[in-house]
C-alpha atoms as one frame of an Amber mdcrd trajectory, in Angstrom:
protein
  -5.658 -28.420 -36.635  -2.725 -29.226 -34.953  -3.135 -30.538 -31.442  -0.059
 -30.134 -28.649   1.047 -33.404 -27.735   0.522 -32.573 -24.193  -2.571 -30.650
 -24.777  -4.811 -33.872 -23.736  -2.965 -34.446 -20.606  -3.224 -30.961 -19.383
  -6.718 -30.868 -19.742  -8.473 -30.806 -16.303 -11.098 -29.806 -14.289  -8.843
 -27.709 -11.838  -6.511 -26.165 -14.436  -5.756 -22.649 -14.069  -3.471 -21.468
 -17.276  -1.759 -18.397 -17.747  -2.285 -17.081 -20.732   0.127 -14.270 -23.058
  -0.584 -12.664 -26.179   1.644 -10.779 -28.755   0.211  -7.298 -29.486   1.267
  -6.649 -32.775  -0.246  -8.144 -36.065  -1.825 -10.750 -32.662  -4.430  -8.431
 -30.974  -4.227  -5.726 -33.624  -5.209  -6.758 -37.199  -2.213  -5.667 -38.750
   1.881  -4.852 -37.095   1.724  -1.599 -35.530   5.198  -0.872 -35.213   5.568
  -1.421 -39.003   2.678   0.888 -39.446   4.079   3.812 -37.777   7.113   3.127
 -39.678   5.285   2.694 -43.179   4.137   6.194 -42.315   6.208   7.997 -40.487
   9.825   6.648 -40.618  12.818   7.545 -43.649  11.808   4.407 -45.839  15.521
   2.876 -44.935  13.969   1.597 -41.900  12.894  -1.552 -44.321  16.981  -2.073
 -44.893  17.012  -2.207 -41.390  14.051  -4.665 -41.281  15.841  -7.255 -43.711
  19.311  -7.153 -41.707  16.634  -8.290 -38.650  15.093 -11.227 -40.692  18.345
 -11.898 -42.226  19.508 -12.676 -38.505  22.488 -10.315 -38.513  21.213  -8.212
 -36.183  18.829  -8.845 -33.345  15.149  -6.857 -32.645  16.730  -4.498 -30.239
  19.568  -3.314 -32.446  16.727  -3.449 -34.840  14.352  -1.060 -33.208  16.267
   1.272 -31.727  17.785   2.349 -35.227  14.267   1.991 -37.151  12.584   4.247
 -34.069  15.649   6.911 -34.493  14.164   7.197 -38.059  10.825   8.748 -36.946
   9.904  12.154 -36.992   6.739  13.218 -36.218   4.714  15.086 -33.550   2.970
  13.425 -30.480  -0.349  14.351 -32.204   0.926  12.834 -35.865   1.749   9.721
 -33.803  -1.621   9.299 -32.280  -3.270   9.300 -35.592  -1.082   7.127 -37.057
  -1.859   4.364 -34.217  -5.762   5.155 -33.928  -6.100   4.094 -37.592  -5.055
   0.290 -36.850  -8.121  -1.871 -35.288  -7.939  -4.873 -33.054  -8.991  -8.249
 -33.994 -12.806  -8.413 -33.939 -12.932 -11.175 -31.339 -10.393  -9.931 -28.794
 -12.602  -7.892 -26.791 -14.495 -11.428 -25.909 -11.849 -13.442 -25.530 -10.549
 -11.151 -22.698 -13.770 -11.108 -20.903 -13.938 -14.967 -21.374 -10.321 -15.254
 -19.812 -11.328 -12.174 -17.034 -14.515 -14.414 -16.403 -12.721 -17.770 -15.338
 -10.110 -16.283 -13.479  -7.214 -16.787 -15.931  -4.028 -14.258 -15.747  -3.982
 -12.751 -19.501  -0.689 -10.734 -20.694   0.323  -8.925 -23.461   4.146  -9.394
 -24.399   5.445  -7.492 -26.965   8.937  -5.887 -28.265   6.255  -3.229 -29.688
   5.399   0.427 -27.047   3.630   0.120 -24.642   2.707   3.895 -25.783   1.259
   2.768 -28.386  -0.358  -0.398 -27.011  -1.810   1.606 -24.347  -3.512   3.735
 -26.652  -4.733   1.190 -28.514  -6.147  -0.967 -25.600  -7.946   2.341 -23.272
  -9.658   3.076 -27.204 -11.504  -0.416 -27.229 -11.540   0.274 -23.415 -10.148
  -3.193 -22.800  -6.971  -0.907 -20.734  -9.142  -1.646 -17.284  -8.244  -5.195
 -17.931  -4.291  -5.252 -18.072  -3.086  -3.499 -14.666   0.567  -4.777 -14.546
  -0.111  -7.195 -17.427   1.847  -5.161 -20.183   5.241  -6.448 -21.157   6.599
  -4.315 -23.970   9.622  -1.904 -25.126   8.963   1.640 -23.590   8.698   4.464
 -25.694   8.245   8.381 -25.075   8.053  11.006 -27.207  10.347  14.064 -27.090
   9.390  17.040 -29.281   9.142  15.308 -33.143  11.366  12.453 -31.579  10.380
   9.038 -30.227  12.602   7.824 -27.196  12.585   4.087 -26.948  14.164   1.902
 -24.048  13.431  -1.693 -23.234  12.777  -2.210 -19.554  12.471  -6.249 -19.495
  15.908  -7.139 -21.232  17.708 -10.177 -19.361  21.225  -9.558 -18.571  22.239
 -11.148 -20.787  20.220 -12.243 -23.358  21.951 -14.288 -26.002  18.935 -13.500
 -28.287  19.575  -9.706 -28.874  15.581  -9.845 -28.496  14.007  -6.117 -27.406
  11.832  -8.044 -25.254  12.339 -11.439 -23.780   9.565 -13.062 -24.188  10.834
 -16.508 -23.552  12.259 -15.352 -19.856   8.852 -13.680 -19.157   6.767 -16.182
 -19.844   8.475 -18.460 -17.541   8.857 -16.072 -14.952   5.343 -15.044 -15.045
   3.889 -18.757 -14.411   5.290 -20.099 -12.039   2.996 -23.456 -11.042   0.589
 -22.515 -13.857  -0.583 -25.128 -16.130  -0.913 -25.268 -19.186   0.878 -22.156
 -20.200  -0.855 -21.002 -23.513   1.006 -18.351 -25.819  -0.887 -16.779 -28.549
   1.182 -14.961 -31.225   2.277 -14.518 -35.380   5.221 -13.327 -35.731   9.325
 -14.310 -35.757   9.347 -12.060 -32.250   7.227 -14.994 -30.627   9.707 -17.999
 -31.435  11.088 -17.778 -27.674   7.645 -17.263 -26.160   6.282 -20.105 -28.086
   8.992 -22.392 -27.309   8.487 -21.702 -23.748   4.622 -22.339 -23.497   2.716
 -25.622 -23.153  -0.198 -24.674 -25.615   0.681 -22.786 -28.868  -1.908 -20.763
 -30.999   0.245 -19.466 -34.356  -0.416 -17.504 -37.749   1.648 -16.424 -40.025
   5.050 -16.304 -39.275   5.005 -18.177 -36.277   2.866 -20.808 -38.074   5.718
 -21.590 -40.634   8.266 -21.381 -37.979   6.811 -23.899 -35.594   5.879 -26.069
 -38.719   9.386 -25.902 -39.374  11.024 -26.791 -36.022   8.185 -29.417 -35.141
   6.300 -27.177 -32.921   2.866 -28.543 -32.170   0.361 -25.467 -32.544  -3.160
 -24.587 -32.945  -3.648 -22.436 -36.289  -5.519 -19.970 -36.081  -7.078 -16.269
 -37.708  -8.581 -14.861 -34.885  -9.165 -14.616 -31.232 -12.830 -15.930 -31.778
 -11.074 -19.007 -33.126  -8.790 -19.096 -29.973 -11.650 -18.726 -27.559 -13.435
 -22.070 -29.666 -10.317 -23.983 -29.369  -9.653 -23.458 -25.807 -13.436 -23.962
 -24.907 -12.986 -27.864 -26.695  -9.378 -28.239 -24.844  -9.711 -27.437 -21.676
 -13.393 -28.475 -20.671 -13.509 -31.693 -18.799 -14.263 -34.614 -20.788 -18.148
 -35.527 -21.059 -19.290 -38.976 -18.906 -20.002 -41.890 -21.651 -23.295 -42.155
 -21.740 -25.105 -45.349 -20.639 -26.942 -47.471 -22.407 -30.246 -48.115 -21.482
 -31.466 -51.283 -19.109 -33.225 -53.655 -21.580 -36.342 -55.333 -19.726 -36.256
 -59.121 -19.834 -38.991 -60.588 -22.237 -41.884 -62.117 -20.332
């Protein structure tokens, strides 16, 4: 595992982090967006997935012509998203967070349609009033209308979703700032936050840049690491008196 540098010296008994999670391929077990895609998009949505990874175009420009390739029926889109499960330990970690007080967000450049749906069916949807951060998406017939509601002006990224601004607008004299995420979305969120958890793509990419990070597979994982970090330190124990020899 590797530990933040800071990590240590954030640790506190008064701390009060803010905490924000990706959605996709993060709380659900596998990327939703791509799923709906896989399924329901003309398969040249995966040329316009390569131009995205390829950097030539950014995730907006990216989802807003991938999205134009769906057709399918509000009911065909439902099913589609009620076949993807969330990781097994989420549910837990959000009552853990819910329990201590900590602010928990989802950020995502996936719908909040979709993430909606997905949340009020583990009916975890209770927990997030005013917590969701995502690209907006209705649907329109056999069409899906997307827009993206928390796009700086400007935002040199191209990103559908800022999640870099966001995350410092959200925590304002919060510390540590903990980001949870896998993907190449969550470079900017990542790079923002004081505590990293990473898989996957995010994994290589903070490897890569010298980003500490926690690695992780699930949120059960998160929960253990954040339980170690954050609790105060333990008094040394003393050693017994010794009673003089008569």
């Amino acid at each position: 595992m590797e530990y933040p540098r800071r990590a240590r010296e954030l640790a506190r008994e008064d701390f009060s982090p803010a905490i924000f999670c990706d959605f996709d391929g993060t709380i659900t077990q596998v990327d939703l967006t791509d799923h709906v895609l896989t399924q329901l998009a003309h398969p040249s949505w995966r040329e316009i997935e390569r131009e995205w990874v390829l950097g030539t175009i950014g995730s907006r420009e990216c989802l807003e012509r991938q999205m134009a390739l769906v057709e399918a029926s509000r009911a065909e889109l439902d099913e589609v998203i009620d076949s993807v499960a969330i990781d097994p330990g989420f549910a837990d970690f959000t009552r853990f967070a819910r329990g201590r007080g900590w602010p928990l967000y989802v950020l995502s450049e996936g719908f909040d349609y979709m993430i909606r749906r997905v949340l009020e069916r583990a009916r975890l949807a209770r927990h997030f009033p005013n917590r969701i951060f995502s690209s907006g998406l209705r649907v329109e017939g056999r069409r899906l209308v997307v827009s993206f509601p928390h796009v700086p002006d400007p935002c040199g990224h191209g990103c559908a979703n800022c999640k870099g601004a966001l995350v410092r607008r959200l925590s304002p004299g919060r510390r540590p700032v903990v980001f949870v995420g896998d993907g190449m979305s969550d470079r900017y969120g990542a790079e923002a936050a004081d505590v990293v958890f990473a898989k996957r793509h995010l994994l290589a990419h903070c490897r890569e840049q010298g980003i500490a990070c926690y690695p992780f597979e699930t949120f059960k994982d998160v929960r253990a690491a954040l339980g170690k970090l954050l609790a105060p330190a333990p008094l040394p124990r003393c050693r017994p008196a010794v009673a003089p020899a008569s």
